[in-house]
C-alpha positions as CSV (number, residue, x, y, z in Angstrom):
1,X,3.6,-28.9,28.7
2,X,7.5,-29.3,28.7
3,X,9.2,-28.0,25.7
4,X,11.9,-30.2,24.3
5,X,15.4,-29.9,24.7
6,X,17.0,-27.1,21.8
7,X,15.7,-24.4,20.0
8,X,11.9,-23.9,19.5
9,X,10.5,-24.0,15.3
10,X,9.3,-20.5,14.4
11,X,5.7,-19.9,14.1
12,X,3.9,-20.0,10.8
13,X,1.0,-17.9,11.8
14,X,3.8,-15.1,13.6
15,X,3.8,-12.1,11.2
16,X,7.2,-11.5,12.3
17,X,8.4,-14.2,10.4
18,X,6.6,-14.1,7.2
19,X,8.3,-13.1,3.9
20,X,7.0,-9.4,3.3
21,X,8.6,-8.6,0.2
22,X,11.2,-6.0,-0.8
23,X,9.0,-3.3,-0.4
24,X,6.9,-3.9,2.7
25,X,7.4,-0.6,3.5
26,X,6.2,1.4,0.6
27,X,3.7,-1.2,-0.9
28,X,0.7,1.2,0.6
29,X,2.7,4.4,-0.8
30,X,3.2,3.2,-4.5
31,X,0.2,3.7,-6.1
32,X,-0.5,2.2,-10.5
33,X,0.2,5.2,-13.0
34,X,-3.1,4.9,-14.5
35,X,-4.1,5.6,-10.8
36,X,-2.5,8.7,-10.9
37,X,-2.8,9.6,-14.3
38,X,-7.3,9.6,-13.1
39,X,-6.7,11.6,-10.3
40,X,-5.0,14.2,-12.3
41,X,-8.0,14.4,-15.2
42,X,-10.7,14.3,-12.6
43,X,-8.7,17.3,-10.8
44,X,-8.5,19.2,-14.2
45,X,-11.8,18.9,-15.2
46,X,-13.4,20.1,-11.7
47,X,-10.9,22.8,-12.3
48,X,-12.2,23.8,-15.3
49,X,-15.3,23.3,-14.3
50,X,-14.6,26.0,-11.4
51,X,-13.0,28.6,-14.1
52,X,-16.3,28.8,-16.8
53,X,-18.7,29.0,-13.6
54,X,-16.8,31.8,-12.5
55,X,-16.6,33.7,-16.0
């Protein structure tokens, strides 16, 4: 099918062209504080866990 005459529209469905966001980059990296904040008490408490087994 000929193409017209001039430039050719961009492509909605092209990823290339879609509007990530400021931080594309990082959005898998950044995780919630409460996130972290879990993480840390589940850590400590296996820890602990560890230490009066042990003794």
């Amino acid at each position: 099918m000929p193409t017209p005459v001039g430039p050719v529209p961009p492509d909605p469905d092209d990823p290339d062209t879609w509007d990530w966001g400021e931080f594309a980059g990082e959005r898998n990296r950044r995780k919630p504080l409460w996130q972290l904040v879990l993480v840390g008490i589940v850590v400590m408490g296996l820890v602990l866990l560890l230490v009066v087994n042990v003794l």
